[in-house]
Every structure is written in structure tokens, then in C-alpha cells.
mmCIF entry with sequence, helices, sheets and N, C-alpha, C, O atoms, coordinates in Angstrom:
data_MODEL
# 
_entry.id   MODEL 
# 
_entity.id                         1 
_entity.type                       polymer 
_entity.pdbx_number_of_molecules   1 
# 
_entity_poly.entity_id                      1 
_entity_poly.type                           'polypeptide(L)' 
_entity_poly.nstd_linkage                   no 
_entity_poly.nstd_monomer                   no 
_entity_poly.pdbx_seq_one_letter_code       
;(UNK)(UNK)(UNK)(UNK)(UNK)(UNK)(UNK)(UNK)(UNK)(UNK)(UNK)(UNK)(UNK)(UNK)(UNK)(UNK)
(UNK)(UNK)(UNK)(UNK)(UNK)(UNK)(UNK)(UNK)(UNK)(UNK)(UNK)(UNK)(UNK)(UNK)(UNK)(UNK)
(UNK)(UNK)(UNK)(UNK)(UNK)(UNK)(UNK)(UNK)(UNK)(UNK)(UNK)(UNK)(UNK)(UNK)(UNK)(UNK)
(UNK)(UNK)(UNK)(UNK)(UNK)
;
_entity_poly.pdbx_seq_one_letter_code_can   XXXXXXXXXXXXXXXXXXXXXXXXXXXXXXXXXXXXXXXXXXXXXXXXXXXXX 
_entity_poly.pdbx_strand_id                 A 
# 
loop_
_entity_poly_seq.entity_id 
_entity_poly_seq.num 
_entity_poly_seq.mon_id 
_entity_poly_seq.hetero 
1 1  UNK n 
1 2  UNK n 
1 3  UNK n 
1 4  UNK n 
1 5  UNK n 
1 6  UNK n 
1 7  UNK n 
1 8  UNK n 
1 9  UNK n 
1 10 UNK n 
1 11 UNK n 
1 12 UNK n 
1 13 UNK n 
1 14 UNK n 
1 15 UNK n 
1 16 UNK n 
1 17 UNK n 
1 18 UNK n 
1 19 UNK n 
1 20 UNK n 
1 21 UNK n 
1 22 UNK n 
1 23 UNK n 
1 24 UNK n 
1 25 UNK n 
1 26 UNK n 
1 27 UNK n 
1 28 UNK n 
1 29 UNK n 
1 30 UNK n 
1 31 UNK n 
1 32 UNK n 
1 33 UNK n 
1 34 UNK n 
1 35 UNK n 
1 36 UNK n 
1 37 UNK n 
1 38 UNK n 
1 39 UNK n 
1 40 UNK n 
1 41 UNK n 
1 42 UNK n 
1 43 UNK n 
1 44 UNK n 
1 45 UNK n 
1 46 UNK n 
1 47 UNK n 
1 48 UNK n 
1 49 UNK n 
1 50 UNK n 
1 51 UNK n 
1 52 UNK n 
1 53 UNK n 
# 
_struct_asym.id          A 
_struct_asym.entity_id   1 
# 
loop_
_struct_conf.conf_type_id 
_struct_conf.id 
_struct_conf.pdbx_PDB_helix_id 
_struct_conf.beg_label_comp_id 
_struct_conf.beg_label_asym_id 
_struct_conf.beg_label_seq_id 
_struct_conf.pdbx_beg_PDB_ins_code 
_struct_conf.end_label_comp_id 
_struct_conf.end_label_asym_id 
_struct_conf.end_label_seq_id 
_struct_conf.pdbx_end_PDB_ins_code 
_struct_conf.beg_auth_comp_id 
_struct_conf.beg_auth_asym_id 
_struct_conf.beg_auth_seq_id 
_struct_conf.end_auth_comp_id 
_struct_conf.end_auth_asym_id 
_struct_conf.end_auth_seq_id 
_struct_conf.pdbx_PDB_helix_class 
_struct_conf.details 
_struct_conf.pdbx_PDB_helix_length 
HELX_P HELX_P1 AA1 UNK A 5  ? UNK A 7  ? UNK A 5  UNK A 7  5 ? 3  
HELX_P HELX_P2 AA2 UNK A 11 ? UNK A 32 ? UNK A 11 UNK A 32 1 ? 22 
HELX_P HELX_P3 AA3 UNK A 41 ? UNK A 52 ? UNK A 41 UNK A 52 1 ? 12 
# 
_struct_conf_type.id          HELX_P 
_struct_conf_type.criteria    ? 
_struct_conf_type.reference   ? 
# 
loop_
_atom_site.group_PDB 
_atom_site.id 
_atom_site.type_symbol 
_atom_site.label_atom_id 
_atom_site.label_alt_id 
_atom_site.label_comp_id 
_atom_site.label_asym_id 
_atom_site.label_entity_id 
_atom_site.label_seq_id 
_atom_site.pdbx_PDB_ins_code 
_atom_site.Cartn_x 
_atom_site.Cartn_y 
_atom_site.Cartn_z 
_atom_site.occupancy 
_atom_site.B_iso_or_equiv 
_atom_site.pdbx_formal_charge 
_atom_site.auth_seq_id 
_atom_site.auth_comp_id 
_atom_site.auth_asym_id 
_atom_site.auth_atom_id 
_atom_site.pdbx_PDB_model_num 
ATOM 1   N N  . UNK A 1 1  ? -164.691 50.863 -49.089 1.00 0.00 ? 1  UNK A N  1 
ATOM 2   C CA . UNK A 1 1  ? -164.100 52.001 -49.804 1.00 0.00 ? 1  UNK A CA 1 
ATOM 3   C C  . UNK A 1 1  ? -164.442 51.902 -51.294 1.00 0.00 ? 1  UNK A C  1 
ATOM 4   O O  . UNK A 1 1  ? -164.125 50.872 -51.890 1.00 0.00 ? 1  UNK A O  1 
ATOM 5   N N  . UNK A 1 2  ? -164.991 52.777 -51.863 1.00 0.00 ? 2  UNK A N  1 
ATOM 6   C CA . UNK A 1 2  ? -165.658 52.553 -53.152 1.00 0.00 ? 2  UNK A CA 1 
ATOM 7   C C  . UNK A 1 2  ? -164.069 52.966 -54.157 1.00 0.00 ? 2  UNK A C  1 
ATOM 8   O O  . UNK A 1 2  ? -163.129 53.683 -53.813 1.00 0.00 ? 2  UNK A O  1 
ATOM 9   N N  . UNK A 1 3  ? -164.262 52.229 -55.402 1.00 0.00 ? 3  UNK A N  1 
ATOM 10  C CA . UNK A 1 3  ? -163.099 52.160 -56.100 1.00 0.00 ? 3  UNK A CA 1 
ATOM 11  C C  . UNK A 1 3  ? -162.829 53.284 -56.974 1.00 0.00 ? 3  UNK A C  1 
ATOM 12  O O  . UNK A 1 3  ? -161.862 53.168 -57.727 1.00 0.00 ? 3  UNK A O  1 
ATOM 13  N N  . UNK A 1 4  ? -163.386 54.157 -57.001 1.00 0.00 ? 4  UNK A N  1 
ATOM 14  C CA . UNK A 1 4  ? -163.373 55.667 -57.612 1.00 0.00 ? 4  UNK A CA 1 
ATOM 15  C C  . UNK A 1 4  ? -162.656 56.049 -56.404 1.00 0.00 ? 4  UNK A C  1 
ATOM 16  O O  . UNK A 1 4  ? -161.631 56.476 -56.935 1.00 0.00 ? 4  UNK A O  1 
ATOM 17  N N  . UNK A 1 5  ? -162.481 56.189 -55.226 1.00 0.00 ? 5  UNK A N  1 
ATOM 18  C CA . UNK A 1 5  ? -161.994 57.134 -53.782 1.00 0.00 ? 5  UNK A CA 1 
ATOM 19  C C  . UNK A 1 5  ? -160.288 56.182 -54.260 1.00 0.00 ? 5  UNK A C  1 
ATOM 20  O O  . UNK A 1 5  ? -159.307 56.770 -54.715 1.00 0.00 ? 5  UNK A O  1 
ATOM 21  N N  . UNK A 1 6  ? -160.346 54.913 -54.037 1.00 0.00 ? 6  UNK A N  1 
ATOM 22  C CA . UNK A 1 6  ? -159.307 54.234 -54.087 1.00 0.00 ? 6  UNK A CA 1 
ATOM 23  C C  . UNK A 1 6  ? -158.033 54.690 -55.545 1.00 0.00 ? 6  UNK A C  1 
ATOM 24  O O  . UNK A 1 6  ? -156.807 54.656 -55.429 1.00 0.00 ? 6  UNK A O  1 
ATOM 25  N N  . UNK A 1 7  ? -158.820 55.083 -56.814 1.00 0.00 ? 7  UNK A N  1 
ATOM 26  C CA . UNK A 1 7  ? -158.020 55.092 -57.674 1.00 0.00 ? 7  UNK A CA 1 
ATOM 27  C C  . UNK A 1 7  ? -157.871 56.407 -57.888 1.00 0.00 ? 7  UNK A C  1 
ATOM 28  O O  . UNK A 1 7  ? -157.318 56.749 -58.933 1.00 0.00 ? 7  UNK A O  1 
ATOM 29  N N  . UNK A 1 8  ? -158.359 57.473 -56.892 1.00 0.00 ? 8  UNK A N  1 
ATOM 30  C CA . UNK A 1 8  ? -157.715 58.461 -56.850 1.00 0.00 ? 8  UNK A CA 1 
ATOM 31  C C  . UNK A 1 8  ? -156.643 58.814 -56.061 1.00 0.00 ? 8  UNK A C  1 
ATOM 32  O O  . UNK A 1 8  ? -155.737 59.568 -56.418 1.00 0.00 ? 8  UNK A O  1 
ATOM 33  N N  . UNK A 1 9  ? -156.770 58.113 -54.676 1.00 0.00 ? 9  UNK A N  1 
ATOM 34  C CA . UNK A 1 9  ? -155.612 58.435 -53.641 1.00 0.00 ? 9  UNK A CA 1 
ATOM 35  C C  . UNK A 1 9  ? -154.572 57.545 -54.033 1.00 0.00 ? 9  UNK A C  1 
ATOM 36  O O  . UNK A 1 9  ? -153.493 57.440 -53.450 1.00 0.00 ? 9  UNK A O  1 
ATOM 37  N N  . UNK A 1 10 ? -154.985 56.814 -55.190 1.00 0.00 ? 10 UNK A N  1 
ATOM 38  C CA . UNK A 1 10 ? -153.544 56.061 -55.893 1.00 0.00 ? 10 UNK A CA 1 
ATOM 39  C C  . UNK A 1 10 ? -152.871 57.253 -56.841 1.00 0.00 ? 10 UNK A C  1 
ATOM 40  O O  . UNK A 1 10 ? -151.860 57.884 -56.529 1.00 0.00 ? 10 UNK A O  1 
ATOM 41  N N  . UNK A 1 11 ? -153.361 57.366 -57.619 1.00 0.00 ? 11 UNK A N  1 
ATOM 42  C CA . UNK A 1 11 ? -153.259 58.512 -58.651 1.00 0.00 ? 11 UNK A CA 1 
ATOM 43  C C  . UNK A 1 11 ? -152.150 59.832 -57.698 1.00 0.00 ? 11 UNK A C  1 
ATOM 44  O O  . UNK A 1 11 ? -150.934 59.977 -57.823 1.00 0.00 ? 11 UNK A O  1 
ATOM 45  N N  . UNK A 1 12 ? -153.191 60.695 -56.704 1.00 0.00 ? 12 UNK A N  1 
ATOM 46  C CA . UNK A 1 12 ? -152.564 61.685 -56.127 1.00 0.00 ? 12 UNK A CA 1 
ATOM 47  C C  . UNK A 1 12 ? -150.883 61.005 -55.406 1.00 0.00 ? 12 UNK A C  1 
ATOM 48  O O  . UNK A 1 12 ? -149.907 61.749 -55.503 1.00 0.00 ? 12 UNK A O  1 
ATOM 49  N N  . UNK A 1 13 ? -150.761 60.021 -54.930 1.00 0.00 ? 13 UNK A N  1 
ATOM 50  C CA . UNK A 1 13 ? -149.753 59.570 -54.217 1.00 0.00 ? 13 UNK A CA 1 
ATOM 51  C C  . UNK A 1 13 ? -148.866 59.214 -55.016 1.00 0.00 ? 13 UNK A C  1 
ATOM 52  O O  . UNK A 1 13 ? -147.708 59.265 -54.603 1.00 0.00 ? 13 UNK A O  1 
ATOM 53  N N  . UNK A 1 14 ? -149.125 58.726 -56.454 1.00 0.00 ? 14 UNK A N  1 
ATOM 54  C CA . UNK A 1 14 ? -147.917 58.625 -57.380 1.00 0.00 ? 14 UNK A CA 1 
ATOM 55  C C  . UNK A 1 14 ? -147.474 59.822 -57.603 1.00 0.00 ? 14 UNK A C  1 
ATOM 56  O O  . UNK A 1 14 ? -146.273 60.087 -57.570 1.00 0.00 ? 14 UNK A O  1 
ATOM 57  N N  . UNK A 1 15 ? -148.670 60.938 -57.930 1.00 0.00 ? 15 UNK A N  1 
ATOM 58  C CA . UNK A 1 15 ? -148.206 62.291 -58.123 1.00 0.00 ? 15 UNK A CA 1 
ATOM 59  C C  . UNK A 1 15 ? -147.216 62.999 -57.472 1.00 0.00 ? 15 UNK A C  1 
ATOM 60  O O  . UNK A 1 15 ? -146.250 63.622 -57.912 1.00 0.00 ? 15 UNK A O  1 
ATOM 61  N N  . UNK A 1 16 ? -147.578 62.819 -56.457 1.00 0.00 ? 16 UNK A N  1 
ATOM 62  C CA . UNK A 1 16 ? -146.650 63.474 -55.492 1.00 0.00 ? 16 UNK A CA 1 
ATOM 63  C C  . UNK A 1 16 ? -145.390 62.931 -55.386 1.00 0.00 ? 16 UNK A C  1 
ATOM 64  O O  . UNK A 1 16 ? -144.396 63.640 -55.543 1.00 0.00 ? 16 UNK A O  1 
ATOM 65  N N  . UNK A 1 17 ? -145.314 61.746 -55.135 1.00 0.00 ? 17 UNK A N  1 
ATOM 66  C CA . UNK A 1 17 ? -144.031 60.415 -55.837 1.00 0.00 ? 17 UNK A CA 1 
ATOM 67  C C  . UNK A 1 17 ? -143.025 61.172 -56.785 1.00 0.00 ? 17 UNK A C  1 
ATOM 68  O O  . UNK A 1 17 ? -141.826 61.431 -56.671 1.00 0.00 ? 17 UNK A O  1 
ATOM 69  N N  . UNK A 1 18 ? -143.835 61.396 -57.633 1.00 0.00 ? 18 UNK A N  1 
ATOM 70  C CA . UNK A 1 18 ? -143.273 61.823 -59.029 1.00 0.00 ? 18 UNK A CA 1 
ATOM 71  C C  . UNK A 1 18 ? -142.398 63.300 -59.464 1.00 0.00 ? 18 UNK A C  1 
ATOM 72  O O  . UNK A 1 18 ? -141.489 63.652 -60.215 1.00 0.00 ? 18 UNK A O  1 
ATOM 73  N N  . UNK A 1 19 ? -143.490 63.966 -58.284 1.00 0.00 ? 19 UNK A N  1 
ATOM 74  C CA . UNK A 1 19 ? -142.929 65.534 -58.039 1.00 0.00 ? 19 UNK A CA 1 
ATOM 75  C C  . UNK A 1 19 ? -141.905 65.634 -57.209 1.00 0.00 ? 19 UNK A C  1 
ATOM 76  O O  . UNK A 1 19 ? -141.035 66.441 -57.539 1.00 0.00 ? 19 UNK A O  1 
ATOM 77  N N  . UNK A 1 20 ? -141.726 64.920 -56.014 1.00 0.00 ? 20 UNK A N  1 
ATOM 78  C CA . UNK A 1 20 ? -140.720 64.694 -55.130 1.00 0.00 ? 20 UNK A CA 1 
ATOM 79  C C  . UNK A 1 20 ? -139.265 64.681 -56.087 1.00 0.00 ? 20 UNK A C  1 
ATOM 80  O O  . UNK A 1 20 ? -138.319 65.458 -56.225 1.00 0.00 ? 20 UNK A O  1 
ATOM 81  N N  . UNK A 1 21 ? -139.699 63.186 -56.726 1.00 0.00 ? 21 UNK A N  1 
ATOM 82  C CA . UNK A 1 21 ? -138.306 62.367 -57.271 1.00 0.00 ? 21 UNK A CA 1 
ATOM 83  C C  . UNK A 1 21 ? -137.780 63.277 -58.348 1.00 0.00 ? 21 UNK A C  1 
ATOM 84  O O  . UNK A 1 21 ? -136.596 63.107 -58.635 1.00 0.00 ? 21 UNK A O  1 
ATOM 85  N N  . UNK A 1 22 ? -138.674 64.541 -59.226 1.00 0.00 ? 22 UNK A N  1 
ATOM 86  C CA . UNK A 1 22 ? -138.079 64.872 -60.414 1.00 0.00 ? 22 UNK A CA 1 
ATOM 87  C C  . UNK A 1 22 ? -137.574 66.062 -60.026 1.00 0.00 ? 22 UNK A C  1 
ATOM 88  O O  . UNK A 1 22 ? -136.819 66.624 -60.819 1.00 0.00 ? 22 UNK A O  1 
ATOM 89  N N  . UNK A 1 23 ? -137.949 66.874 -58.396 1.00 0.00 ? 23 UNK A N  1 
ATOM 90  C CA . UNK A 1 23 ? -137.107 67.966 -58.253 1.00 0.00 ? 23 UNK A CA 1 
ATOM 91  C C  . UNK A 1 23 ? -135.841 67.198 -57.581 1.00 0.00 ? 23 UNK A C  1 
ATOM 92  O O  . UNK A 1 23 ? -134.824 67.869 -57.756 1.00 0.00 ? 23 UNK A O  1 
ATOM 93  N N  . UNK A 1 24 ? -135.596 66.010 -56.875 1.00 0.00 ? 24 UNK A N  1 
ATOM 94  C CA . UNK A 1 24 ? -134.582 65.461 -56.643 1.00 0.00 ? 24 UNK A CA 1 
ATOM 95  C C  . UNK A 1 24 ? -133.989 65.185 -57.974 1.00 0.00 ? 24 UNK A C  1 
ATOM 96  O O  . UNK A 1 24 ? -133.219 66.143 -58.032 1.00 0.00 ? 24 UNK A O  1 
ATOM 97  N N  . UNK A 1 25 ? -133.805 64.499 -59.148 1.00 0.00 ? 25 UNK A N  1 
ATOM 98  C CA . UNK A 1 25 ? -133.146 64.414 -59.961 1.00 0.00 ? 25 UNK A CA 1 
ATOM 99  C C  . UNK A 1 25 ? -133.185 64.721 -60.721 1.00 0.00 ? 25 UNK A C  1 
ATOM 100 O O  . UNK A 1 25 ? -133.284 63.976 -61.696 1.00 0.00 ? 25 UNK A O  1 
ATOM 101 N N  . UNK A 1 26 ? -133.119 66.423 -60.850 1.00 0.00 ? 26 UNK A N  1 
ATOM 102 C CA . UNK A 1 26 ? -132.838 67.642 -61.835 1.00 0.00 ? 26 UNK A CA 1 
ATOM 103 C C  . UNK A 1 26 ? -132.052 68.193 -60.702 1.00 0.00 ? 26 UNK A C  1 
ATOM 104 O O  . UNK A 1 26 ? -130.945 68.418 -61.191 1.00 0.00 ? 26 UNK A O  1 
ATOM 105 N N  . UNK A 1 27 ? -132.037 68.455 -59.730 1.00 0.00 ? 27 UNK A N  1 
ATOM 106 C CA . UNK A 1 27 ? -131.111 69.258 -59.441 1.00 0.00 ? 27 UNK A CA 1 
ATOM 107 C C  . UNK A 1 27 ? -129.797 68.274 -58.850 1.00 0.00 ? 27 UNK A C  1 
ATOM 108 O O  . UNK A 1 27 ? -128.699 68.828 -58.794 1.00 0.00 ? 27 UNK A O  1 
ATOM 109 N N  . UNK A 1 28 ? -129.897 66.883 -58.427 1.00 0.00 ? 28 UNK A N  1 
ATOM 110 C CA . UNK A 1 28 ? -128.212 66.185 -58.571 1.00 0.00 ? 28 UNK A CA 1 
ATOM 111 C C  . UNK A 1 28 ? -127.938 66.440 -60.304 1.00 0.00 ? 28 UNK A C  1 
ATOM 112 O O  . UNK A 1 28 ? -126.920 67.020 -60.682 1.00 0.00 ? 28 UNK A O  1 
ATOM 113 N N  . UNK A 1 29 ? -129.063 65.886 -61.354 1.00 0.00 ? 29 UNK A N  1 
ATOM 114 C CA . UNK A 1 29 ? -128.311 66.280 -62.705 1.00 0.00 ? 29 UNK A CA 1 
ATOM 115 C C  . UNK A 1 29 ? -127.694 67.200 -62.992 1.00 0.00 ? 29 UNK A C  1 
ATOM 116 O O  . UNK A 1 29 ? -126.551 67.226 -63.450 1.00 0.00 ? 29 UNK A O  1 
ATOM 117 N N  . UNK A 1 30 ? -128.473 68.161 -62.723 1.00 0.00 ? 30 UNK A N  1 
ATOM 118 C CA . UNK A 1 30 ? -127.777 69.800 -62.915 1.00 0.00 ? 30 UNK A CA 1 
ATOM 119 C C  . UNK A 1 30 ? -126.696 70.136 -62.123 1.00 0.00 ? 30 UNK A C  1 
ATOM 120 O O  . UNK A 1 30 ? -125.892 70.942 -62.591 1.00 0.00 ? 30 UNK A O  1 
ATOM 121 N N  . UNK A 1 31 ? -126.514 69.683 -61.025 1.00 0.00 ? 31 UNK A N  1 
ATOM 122 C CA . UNK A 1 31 ? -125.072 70.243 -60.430 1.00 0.00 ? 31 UNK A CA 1 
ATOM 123 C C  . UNK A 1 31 ? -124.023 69.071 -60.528 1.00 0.00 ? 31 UNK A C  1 
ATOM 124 O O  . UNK A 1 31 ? -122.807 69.105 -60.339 1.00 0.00 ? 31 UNK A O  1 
ATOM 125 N N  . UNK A 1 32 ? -124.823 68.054 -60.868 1.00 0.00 ? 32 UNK A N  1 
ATOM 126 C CA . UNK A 1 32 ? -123.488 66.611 -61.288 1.00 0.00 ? 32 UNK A CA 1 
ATOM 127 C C  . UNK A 1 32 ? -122.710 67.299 -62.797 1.00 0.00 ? 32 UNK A C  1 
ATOM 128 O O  . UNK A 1 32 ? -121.483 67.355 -62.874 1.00 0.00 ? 32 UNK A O  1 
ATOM 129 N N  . UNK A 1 33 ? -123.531 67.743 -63.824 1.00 0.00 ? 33 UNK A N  1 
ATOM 130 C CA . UNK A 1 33 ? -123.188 67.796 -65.366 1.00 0.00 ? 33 UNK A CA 1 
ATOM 131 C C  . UNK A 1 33 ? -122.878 69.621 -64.954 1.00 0.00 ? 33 UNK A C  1 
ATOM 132 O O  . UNK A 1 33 ? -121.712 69.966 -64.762 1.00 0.00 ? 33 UNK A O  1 
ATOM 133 N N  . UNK A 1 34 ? -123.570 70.254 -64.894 1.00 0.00 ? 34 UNK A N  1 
ATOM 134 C CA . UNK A 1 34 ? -123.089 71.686 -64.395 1.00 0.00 ? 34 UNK A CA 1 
ATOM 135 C C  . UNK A 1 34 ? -123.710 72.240 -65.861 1.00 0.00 ? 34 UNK A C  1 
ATOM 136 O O  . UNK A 1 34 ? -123.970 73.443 -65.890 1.00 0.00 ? 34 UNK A O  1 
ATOM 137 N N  . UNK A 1 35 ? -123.943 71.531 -66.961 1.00 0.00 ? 35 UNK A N  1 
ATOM 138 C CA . UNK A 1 35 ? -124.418 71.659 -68.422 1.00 0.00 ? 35 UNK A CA 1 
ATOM 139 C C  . UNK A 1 35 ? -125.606 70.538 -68.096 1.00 0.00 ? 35 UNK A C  1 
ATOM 140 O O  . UNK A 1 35 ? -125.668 69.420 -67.586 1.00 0.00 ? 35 UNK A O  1 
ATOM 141 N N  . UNK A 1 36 ? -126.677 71.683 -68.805 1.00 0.00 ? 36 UNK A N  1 
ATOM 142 C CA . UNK A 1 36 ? -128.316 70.369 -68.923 1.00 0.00 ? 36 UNK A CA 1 
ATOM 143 C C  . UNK A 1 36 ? -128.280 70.175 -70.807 1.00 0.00 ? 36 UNK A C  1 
ATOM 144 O O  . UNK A 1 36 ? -128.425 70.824 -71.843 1.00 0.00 ? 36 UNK A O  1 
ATOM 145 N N  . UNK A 1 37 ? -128.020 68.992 -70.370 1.00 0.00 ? 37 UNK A N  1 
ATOM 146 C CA . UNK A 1 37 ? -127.904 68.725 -71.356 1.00 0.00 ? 37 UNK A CA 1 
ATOM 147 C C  . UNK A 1 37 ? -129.255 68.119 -72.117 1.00 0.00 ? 37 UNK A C  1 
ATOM 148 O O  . UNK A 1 37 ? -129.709 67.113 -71.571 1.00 0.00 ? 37 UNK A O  1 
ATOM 149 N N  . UNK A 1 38 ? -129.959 68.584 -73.293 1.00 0.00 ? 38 UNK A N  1 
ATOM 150 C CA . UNK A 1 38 ? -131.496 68.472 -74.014 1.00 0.00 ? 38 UNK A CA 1 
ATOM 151 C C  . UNK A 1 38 ? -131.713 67.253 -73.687 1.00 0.00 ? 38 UNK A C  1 
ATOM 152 O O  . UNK A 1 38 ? -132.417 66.862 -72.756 1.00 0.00 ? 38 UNK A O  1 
ATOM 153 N N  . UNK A 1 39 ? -130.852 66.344 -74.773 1.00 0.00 ? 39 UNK A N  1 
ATOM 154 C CA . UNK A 1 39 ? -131.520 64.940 -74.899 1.00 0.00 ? 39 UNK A CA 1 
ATOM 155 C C  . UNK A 1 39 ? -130.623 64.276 -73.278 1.00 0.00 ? 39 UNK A C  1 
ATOM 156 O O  . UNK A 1 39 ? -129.633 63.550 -73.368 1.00 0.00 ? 39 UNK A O  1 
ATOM 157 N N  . UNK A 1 40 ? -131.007 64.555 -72.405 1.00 0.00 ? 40 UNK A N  1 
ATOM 158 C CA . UNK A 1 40 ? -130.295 63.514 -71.642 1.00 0.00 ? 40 UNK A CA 1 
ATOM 159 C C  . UNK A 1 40 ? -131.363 62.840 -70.737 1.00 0.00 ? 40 UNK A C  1 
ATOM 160 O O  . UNK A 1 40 ? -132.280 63.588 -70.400 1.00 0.00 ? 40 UNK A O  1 
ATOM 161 N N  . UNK A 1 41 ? -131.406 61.603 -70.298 1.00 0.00 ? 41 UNK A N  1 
ATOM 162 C CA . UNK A 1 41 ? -131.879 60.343 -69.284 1.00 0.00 ? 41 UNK A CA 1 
ATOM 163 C C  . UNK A 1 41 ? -133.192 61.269 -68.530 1.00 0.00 ? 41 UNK A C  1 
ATOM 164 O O  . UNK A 1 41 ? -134.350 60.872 -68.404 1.00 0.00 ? 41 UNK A O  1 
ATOM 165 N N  . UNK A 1 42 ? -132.647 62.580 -68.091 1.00 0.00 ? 42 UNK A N  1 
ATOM 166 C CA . UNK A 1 42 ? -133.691 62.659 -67.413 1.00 0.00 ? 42 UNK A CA 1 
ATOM 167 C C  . UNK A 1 42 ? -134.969 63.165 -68.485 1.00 0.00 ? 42 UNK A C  1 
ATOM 168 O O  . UNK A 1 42 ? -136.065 62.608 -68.420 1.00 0.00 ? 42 UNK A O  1 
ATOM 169 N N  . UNK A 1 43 ? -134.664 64.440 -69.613 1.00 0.00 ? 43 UNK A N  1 
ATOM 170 C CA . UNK A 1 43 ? -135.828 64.689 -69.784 1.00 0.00 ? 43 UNK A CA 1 
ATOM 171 C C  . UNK A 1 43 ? -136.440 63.848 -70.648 1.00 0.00 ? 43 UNK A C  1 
ATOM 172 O O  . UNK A 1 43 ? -137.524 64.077 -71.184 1.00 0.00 ? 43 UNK A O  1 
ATOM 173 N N  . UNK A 1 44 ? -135.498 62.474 -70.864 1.00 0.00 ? 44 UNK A N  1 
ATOM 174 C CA . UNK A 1 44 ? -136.883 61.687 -71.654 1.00 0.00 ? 44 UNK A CA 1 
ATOM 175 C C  . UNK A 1 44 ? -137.959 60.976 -70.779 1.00 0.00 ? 44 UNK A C  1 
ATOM 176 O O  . UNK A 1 44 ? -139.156 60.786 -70.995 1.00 0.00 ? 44 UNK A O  1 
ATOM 177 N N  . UNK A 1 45 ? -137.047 60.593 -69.571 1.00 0.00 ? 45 UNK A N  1 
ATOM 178 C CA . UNK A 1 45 ? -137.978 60.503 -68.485 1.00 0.00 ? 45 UNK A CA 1 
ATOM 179 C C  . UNK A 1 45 ? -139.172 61.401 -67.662 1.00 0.00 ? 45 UNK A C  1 
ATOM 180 O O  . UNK A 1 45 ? -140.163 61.110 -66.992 1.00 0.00 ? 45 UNK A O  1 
ATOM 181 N N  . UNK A 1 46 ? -138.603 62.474 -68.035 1.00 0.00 ? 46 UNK A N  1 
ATOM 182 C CA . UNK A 1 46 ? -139.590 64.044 -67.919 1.00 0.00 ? 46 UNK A CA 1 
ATOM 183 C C  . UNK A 1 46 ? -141.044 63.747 -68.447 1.00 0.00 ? 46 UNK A C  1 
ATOM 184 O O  . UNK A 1 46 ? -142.187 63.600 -68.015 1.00 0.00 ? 46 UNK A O  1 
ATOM 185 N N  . UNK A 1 47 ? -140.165 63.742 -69.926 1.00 0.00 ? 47 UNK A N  1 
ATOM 186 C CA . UNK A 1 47 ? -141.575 63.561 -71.126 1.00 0.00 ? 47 UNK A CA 1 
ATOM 187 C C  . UNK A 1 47 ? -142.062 62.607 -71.343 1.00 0.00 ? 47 UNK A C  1 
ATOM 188 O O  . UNK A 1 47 ? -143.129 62.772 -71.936 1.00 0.00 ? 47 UNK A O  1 
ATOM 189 N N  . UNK A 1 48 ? -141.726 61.256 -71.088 1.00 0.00 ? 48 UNK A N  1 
ATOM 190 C CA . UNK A 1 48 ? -142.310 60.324 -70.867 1.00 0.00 ? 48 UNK A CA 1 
ATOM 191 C C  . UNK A 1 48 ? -143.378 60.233 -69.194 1.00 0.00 ? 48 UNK A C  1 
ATOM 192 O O  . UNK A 1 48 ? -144.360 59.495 -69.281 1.00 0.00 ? 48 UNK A O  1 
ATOM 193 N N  . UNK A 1 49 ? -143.235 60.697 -68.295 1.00 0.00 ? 49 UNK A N  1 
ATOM 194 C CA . UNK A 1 49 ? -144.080 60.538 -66.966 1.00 0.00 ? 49 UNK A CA 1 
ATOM 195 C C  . UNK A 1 49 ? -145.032 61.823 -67.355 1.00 0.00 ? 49 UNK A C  1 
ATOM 196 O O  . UNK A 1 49 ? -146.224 61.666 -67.093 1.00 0.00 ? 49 UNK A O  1 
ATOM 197 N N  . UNK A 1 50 ? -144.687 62.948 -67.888 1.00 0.00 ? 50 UNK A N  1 
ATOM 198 C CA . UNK A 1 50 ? -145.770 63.826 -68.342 1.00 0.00 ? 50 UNK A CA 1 
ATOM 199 C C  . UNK A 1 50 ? -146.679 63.558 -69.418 1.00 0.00 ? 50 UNK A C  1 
ATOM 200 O O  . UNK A 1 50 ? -147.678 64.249 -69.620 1.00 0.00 ? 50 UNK A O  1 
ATOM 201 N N  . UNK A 1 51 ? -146.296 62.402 -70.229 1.00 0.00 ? 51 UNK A N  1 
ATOM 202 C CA . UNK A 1 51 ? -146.973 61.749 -71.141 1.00 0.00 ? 51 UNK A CA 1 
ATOM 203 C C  . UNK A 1 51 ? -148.284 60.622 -70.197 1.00 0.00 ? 51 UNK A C  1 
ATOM 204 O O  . UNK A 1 51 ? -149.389 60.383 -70.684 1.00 0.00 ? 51 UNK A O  1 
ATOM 205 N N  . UNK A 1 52 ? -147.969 60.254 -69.269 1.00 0.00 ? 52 UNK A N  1 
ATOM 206 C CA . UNK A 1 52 ? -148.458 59.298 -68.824 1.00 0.00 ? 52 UNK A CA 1 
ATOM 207 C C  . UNK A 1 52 ? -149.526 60.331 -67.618 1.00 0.00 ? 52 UNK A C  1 
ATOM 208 O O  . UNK A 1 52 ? -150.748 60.239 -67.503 1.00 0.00 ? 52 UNK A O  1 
ATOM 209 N N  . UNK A 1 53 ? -149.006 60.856 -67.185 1.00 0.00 ? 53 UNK A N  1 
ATOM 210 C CA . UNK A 1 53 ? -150.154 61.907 -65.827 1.00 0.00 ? 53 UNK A CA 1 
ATOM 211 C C  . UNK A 1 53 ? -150.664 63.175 -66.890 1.00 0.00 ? 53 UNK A C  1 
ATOM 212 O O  . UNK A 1 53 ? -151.400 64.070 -66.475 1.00 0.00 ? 53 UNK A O  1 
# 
């Protein structure tokens, strides 16, 4: 398996990882707080994983 094929189906599988977990925890945040609150846990985590992909 050549390592270009490998470090993409790594890449896509975090992606998807990532998309999964952040519509899961925006919407427990949002209906836990009922208020989204700017600076809170998740969107620095937001902007930090969109910083990184």
C-alpha cells in the first residue's frame, strides 16, 4: 500500500471522526445550556480542529 493512499484514508477517517463528534456535541451543548454561549469549550475546540483540517 503506497503511503500517499495510506495518509489519505487516515486523513478522510479522522474527518469523518470529527464531523460525527461535532454534530454530537453541539447539539447535547445546545440543548444542555439552551444559551450558546461564544466563548464556550466547544467552539474553541471548533476553531481549534478547523485550524488543524
Amino acid at each position: 500500500m503506497p503511503l500517499s493512499y495510506f495518509l489519505n484514508f487516515m486523513i478522510n477517517t479522522l474527518l469523518e471522526q470529527n464531523q460525527k463528534a461535532k454534530k454530537i456535541n453541539f447539539s447535547n451543548h445546545f440543548f444542555k445550556n439552551k444559551v450558546f454561549l461564544p466563548h464556550s469549550k466547544f467552539l474553541e475546540w471548533d476553531l481549534w480542529t478547523h485550524s488543524l483540517f
